[in-house]
DRENPA-281763 format. One record per residue (C-alpha): z, x, y; residue in three letters. Coordinates in steps of 0.1 Angstrom, whole numbers, plus 5000, padded with zeros to 4 digits. Example, Ala and Ser with C-alpha at 12.3 -4.5 7.8 and 13.67 -1.06 7.14 Angstrom:
2
{{5078; 5123; 4955}; ALA}
{{5071; 5137; 4989}; SER}
//
This chain:
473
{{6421; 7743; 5684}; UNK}
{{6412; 7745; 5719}; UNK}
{{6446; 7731; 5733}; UNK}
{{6466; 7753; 5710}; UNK}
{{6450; 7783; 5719}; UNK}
{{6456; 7773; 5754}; UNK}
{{6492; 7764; 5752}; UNK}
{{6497; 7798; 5730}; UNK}
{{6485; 7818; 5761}; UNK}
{{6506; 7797; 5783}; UNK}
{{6542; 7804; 5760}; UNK}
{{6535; 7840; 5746}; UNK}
{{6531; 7845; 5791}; UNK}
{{6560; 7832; 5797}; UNK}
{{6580; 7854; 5773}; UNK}
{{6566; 7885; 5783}; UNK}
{{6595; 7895; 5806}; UNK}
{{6568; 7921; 5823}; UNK}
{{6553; 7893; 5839}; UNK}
{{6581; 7873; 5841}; UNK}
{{6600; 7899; 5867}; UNK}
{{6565; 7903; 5888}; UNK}
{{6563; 7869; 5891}; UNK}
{{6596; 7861; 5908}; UNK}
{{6588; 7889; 5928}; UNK}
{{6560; 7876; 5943}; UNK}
{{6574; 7836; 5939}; UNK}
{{6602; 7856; 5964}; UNK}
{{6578; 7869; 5986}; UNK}
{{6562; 7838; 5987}; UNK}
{{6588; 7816; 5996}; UNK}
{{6600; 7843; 6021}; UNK}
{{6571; 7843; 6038}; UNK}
{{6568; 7804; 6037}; UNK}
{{6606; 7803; 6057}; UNK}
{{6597; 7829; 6080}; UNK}
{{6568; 7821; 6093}; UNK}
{{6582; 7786; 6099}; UNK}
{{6605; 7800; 6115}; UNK}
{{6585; 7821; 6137}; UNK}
{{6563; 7790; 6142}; UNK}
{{6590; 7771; 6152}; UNK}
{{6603; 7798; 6180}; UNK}
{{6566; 7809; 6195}; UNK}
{{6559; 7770; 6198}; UNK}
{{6595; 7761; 6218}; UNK}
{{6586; 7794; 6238}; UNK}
{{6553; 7783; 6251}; UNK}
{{6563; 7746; 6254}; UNK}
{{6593; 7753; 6279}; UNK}
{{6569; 7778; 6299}; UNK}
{{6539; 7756; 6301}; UNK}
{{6566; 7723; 6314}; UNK}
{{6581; 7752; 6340}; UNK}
{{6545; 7761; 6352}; UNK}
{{6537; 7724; 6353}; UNK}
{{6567; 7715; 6375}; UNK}
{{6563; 7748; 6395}; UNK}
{{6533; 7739; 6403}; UNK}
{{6537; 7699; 6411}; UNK}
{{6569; 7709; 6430}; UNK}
{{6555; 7738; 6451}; UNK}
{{6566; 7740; 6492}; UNK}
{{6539; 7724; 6512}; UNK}
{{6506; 7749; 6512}; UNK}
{{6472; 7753; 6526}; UNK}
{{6448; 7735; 6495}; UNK}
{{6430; 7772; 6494}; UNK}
{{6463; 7790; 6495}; UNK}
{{6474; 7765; 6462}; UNK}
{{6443; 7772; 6447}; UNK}
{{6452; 7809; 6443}; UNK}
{{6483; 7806; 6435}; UNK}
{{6471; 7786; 6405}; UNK}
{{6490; 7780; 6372}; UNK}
{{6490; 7792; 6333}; UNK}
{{6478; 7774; 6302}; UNK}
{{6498; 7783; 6269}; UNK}
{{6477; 7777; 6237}; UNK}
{{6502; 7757; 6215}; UNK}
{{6504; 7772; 6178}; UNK}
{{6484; 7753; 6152}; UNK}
{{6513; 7731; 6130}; UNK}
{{6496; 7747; 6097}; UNK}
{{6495; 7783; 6111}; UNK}
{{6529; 7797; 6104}; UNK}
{{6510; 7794; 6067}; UNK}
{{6485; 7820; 6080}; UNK}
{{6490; 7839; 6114}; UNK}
{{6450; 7848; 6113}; UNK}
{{6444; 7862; 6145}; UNK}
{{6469; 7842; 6165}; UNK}
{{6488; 7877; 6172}; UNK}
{{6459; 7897; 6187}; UNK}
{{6447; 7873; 6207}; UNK}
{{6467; 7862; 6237}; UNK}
{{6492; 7831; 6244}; UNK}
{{6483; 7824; 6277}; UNK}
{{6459; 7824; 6310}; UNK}
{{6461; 7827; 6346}; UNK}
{{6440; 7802; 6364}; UNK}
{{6434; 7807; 6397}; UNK}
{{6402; 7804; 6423}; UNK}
{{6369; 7826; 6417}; UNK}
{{6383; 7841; 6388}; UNK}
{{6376; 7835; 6351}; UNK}
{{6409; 7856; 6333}; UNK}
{{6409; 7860; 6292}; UNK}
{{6440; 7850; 6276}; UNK}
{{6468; 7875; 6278}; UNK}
{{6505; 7885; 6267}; UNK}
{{6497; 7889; 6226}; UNK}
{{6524; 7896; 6202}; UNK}
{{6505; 7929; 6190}; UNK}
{{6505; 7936; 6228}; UNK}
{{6546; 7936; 6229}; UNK}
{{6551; 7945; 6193}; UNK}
{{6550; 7985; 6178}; UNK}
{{6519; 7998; 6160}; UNK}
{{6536; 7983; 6127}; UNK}
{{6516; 7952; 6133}; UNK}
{{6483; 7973; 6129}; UNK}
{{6495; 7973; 6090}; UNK}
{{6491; 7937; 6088}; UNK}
{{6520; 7908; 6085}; UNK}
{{6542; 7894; 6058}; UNK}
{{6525; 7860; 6057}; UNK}
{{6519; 7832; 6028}; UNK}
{{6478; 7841; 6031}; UNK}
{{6488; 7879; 6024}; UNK}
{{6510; 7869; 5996}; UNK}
{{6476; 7845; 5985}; UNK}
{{6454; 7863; 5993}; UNK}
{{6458; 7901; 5980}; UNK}
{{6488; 7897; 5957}; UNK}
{{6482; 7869; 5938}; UNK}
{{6452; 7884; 5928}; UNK}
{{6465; 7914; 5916}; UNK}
{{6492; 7894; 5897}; UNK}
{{6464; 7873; 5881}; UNK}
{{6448; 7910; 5869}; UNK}
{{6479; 7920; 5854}; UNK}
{{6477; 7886; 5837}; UNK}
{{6447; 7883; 5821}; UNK}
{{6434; 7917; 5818}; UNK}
{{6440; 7920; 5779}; UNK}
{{6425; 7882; 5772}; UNK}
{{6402; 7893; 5747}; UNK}
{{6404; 7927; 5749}; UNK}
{{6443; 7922; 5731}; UNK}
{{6426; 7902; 5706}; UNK}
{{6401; 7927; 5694}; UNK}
{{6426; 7955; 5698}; UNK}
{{6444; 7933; 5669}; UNK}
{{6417; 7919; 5645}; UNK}
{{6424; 7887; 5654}; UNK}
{{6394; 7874; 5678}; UNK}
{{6377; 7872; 5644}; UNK}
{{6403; 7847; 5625}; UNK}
{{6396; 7830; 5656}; UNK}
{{6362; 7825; 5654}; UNK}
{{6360; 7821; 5617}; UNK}
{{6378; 7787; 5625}; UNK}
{{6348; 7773; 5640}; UNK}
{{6350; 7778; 5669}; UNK}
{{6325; 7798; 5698}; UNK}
{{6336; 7829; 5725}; UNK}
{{6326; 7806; 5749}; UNK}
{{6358; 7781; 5738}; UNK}
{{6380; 7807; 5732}; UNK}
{{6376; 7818; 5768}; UNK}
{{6379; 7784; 5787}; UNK}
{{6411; 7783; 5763}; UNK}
{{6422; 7810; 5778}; UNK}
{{6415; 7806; 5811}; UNK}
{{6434; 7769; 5810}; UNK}
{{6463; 7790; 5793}; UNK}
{{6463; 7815; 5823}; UNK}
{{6459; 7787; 5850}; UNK}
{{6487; 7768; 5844}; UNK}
{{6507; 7807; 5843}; UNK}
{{6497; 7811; 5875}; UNK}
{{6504; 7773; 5890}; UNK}
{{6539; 7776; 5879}; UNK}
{{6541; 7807; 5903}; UNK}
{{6526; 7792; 5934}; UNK}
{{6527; 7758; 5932}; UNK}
{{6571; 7760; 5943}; UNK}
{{6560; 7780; 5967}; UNK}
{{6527; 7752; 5982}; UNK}
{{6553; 7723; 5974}; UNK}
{{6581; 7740; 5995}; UNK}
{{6556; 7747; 6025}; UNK}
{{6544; 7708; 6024}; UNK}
{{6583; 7699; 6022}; UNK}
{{6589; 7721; 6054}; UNK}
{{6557; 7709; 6071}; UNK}
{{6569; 7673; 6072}; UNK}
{{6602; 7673; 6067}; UNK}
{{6626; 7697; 6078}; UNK}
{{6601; 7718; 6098}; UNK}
{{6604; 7688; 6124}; UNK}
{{6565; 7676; 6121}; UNK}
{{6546; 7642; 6121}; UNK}
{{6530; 7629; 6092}; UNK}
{{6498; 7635; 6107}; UNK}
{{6467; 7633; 6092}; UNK}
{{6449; 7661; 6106}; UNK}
{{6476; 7682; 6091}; UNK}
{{6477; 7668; 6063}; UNK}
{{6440; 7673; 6055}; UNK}
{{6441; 7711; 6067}; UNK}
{{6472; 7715; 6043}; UNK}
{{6450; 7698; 6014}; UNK}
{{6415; 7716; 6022}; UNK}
{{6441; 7753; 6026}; UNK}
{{6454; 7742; 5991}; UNK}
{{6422; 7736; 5974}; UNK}
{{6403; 7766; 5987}; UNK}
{{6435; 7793; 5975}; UNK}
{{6435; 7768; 5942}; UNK}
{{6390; 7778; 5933}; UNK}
{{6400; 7812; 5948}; UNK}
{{6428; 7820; 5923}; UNK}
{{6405; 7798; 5896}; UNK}
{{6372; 7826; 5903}; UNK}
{{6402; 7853; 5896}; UNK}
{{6411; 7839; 5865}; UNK}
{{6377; 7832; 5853}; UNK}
{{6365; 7866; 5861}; UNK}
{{6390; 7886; 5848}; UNK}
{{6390; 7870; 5816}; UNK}
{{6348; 7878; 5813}; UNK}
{{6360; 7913; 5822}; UNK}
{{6383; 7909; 5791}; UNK}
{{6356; 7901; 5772}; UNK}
{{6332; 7929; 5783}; UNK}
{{6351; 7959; 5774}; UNK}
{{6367; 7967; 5738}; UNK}
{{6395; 7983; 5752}; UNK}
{{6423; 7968; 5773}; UNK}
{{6430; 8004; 5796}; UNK}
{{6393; 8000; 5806}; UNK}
{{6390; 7964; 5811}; UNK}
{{6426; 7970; 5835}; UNK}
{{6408; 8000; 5851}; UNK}
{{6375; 7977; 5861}; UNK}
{{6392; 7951; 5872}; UNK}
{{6416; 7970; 5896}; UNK}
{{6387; 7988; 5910}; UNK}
{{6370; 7951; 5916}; UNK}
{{6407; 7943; 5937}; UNK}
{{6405; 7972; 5953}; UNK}
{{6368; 7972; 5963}; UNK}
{{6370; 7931; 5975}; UNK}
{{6401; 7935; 5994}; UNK}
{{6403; 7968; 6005}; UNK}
{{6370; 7985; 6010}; UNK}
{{6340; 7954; 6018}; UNK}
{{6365; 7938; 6040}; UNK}
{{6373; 7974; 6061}; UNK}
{{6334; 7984; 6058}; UNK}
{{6317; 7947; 6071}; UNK}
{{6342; 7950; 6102}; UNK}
{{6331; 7986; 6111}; UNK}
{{6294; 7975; 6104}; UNK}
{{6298; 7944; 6129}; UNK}
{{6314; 7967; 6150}; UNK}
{{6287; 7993; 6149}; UNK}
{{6257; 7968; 6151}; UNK}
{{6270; 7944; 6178}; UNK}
{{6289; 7966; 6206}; UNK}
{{6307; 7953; 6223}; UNK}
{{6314; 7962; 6267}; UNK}
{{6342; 7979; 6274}; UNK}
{{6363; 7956; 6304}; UNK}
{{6355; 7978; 6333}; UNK}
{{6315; 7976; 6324}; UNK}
{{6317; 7938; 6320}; UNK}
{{6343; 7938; 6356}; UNK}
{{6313; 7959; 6375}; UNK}
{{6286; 7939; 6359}; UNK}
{{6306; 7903; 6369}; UNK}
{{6319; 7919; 6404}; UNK}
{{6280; 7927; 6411}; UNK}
{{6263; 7893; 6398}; UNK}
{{6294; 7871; 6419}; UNK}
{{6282; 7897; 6452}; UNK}
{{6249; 7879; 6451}; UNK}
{{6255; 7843; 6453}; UNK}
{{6278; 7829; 6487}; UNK}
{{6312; 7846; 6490}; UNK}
{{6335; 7819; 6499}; UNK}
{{6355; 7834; 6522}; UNK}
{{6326; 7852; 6547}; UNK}
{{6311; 7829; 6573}; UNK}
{{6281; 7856; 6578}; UNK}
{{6268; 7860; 6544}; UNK}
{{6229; 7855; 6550}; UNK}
{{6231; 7822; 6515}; UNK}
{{6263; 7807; 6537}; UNK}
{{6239; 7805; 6567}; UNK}
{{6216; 7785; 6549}; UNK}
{{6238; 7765; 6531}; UNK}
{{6252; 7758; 6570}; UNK}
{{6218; 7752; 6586}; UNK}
{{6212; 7728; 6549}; UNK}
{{6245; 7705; 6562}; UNK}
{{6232; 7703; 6598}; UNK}
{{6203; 7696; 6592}; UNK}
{{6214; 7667; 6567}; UNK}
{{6236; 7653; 6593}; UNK}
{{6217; 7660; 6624}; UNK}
{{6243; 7675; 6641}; UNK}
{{6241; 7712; 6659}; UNK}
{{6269; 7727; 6651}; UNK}
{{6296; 7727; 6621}; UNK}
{{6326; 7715; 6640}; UNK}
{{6305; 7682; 6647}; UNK}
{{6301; 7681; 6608}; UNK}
{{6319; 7646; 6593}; UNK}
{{6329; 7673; 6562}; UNK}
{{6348; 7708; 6565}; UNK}
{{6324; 7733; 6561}; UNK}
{{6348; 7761; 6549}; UNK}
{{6358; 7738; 6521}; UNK}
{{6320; 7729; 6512}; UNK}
{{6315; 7767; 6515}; UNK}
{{6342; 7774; 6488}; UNK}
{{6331; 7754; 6463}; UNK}
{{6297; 7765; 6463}; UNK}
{{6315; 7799; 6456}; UNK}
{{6334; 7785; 6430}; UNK}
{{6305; 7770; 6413}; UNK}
{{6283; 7805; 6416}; UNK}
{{6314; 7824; 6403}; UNK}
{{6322; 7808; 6374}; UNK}
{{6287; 7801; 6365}; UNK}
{{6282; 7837; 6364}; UNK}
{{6318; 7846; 6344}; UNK}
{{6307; 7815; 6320}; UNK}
{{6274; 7836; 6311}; UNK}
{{6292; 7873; 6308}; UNK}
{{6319; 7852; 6290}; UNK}
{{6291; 7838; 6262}; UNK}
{{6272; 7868; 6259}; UNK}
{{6306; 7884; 6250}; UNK}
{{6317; 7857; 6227}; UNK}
{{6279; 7858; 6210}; UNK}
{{6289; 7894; 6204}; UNK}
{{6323; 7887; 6191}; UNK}
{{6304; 7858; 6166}; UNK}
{{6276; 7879; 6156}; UNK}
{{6304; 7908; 6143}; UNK}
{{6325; 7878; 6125}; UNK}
{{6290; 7868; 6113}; UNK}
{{6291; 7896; 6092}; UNK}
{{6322; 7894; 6077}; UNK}
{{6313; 7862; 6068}; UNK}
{{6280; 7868; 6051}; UNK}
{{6299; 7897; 6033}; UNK}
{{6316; 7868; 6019}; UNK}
{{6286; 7863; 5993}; UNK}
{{6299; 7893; 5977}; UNK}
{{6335; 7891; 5979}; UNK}
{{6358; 7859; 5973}; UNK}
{{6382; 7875; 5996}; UNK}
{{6363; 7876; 6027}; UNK}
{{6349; 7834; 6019}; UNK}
{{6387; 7826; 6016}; UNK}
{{6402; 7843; 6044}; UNK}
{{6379; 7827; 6067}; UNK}
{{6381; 7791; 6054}; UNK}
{{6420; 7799; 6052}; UNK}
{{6423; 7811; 6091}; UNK}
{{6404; 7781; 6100}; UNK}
{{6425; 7756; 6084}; UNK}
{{6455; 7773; 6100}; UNK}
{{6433; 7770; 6130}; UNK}
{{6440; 7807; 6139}; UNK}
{{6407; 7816; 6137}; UNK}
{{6387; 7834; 6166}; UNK}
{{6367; 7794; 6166}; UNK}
{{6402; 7780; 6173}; UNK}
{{6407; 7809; 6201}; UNK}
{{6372; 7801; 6220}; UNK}
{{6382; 7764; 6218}; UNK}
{{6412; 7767; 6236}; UNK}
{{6400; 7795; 6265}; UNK}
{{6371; 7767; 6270}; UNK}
{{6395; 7740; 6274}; UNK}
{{6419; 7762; 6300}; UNK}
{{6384; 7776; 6323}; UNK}
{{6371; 7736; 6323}; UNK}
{{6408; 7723; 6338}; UNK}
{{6407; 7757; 6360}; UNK}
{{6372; 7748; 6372}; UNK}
{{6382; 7714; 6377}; UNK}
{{6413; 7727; 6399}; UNK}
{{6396; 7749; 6417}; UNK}
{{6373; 7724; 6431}; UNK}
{{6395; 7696; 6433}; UNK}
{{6413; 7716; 6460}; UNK}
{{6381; 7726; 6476}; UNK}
{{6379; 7688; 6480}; UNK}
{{6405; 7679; 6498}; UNK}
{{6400; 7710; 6523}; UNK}
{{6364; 7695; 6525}; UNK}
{{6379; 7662; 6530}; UNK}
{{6413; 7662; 6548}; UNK}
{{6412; 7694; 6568}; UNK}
{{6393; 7702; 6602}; UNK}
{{6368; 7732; 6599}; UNK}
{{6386; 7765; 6609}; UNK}
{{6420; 7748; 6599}; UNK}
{{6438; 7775; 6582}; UNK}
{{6475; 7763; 6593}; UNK}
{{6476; 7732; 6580}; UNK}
{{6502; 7728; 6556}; UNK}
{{6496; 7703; 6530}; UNK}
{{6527; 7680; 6515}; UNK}
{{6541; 7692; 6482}; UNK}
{{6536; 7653; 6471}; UNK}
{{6498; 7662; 6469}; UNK}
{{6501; 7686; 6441}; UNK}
{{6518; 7664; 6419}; UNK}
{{6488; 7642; 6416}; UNK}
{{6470; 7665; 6397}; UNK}
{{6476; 7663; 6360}; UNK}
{{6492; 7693; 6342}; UNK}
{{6475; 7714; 6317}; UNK}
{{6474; 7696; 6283}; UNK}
{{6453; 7712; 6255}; UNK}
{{6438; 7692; 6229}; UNK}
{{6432; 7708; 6191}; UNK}
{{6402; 7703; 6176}; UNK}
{{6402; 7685; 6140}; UNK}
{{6396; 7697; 6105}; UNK}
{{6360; 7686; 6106}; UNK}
{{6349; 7706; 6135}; UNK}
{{6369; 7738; 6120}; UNK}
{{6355; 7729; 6086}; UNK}
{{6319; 7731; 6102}; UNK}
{{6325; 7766; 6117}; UNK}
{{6331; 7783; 6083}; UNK}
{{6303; 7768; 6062}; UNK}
{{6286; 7798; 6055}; UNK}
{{6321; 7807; 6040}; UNK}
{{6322; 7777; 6023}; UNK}
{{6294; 7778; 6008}; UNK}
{{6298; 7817; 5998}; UNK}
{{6331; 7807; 5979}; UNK}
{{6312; 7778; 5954}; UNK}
{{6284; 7803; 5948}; UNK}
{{6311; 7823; 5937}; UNK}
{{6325; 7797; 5916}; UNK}
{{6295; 7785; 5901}; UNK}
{{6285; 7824; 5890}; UNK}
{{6320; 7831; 5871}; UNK}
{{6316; 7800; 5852}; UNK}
{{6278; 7801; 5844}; UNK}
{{6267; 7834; 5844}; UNK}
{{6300; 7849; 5833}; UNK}
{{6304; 7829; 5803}; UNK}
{{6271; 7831; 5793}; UNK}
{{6279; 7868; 5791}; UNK}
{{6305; 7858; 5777}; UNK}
{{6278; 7846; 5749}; UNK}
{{6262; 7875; 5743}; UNK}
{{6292; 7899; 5738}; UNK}
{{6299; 7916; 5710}; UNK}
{{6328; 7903; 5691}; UNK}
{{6333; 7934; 5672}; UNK}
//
């Protein structure tokens, strides 16, 4: 009885035109925004490839140099797109594509596409996670929101249960009638994004990828499932179907719309952030108090001079066996970033303890729990971001000191016409950043995780059990 009123759900949805004519529109948009995004993917990623190999053989080809004067003159790091992100942009176009590295200076990443694109991009992107995200939804409410609410309208819930059997099996009929409505509309669209992945879209089978592609899946899949689930309780709550659409609309409209806009402004609100010229002055005063590399009277360069000649018992720095302008630039270096490194954290904790928010708000809305688990398995997520600016301040650290070496170490104190071969710079190793893997983004969006089974489990215990306890008249 079960199965048949399952497959009568499933046939009598398919010949309802009404539904039939929203879901190709939203099959279209999904497989539109499955191409171009691939597309877009597939142009940012050449882009930044073919500027990070020019930087990387500007740099290893440069005209001989002083190592100080190559140290400013530094190079860029371009953050590679994530392979599974042209699935869901996140905030991959806010936050920037590149950084400067150069000496005493820690710079955030720059050149965003919302940076070089009109204010259209405020209203959000045409992506696959929209389409998932907001729209399926809404197509799953115009689906089920006369589940039972139809039947009582008609007299014939009661036929049903006078065949034996309970609400409760009427409704898991129904929602295994609706689920397999709404596979057929995304599943062309999941199976064409997995095609284009690894096949046309020019990718390696790669199982990283393929394990973010699978966990993105399953998350949408128990997203959509809590949809169905919970507008079929709805159903079964209300005696008329007008009412039971109204409710459930203002549910759409309250998890997508209003709790997603209010726990940013209340992150916003709690956790302020600096604005950039407080957090310049504030870095510009802190870097004032440790040795400035390039003055040879600041009272901590004296010491740090007296420390060396005392060391090697010799009275004067020329006698030293090391340049002392090169030892005294990388004792700047090291103060410098130490002190952008802990303006830098304190900014991120900021950033963290806003998204913190959002996340916890994610106990209350399915939308918020998905969103998150969805950005990090694009690896678009601000987690992703923080990796990546990490990764391009270690090798710009490393660079930066690695020059101040071989001033230390090849150069005379006061030396500051040297010119150093251009050979020497191509034995430093380029830029090359290194993703993180599923696991490690799966560990920064537990709370999500977590927030999104909760959810499950309360649509399919406590809503049935309400389910239960409804009237069937």
């Amino acid at each position: 009885m079960v199965k048949n009123i399952a497959k009568k759900e499933f046939i009598s949805t398919l010949r309802d035109s009404r539904f039939v004519a929203l879901s190709i529109m939203v099959l279209l948009l999904l497989l539109a925004a499955t191409v171009v995004g691939l597309h877009s993917y597939n142009t940012l990623q050449e882009e930044r490839e073919v500027a990070q190999q020019t930087v990387n053989d500007q740099f290893a080809n440069s005209a001989d140099r002083h190592p100080h004067r190559m140290a400013h003159y530094g190079s860029y790091a371009f953050r590679p797109k994530s392979s599974v992100s042209f699935l869901d942009f996140g905030l991959d176009s806010y936050t920037g594509a590149s950084v400067f590295m150069e000496a005493h200076r820690q710079n955030s990443a720059n050149f965003s596409q919302a940076q070089q694109s009109s204010s259209l991009i405020r209203f959000g992107e045409m992506t696959v996670a929209f389409v998932l995200q907001m729209l399926i939804p809404l197509l799953i409410i115009f689906l089920c929101f006369g589940a039972f609410t139809q039947e009582r309208e008609t007299g014939t819930l009661k036929i049903l249960l006078s065949q034996g059997i309970s609400l409760r099996q009427v409704a898991w009929a129904k929602v295994a009638g609706y689920s397999k409505v709404v596979a057929l509309v995304v599943a062309p669209a999941l199976v064409l994004a997995s095609l284009l992945l690894f096949g046309r879209g020019g990718f390696d089978v790669d199982g990283d990828v393929l394990l973010r592609l699978l966990l993105f899946m399953f998350f949408y899949l128990v997203y959509f499932f809590i949809f169905v689930v919970l507008s079929v309780v709805v159903s079964a709550l209300h005696q008329r179907s007008s009412t039971a659409l109204v409710t459930l609309l203002g549910i759409w409209i309250l998890c997508c719309v209003i709790i997603p806009k209010a726990s940013a402004n209340l992150g916003a609100t709690l956790y302020t952030t600096p604005t950039k010229a407080q957090m310049d002055a504030d870095v510009h005063e802190e870097v004032a108090k440790g040795i400035d590399g390039h003055s040879a009277e600041d009272e901590r360069t004296e010491a740090l001079k007296q420390e060396l000649l005392e060391k090697y018992k010799v009275s004067s720095v020329e006698e030293l066996p090391v340049n002392f302008d090169g030892i005294r630039m990388a004792a700047g270096e090291e103060h410098s970033t130490r002190v952008y490194q802990e303006h830098f954290e304190e900014l991120t904790d900021i950033f963290e303890s806003q998204n913190r928010i959002s996340e916890y708000a994610g106990f209350l809305n399915p939308y918020l729990a998905v969103r998150h688990l969805s950005m990090g398995m694009a690896g678009s997520d601000f987690s992703h971001y923080i990796h990546f600016q990490n990764q391009a301040e270690q090798y710009r650290y490393h660079l930066a000191q690695e020059l101040n070496h071989i001033q230390t170490t090849q150069l005379k104190y006061g030396d500051k016409e040297t010119r150093l071969s251009s050979d020497t710079w191509k034995a430093f190793e380029p830029f090359r950043y290194e993703a993180p893997q599923a696991g490690w983004a799966l560990g920064r969006h537990v709370v999500s995780l977590v927030a999104l089974l909760v959810w499950l489990a309360l649509v399919c215990v406590l809503g049935l059990r309400l389910i239960d306890n409804t009237n069937v008249v």
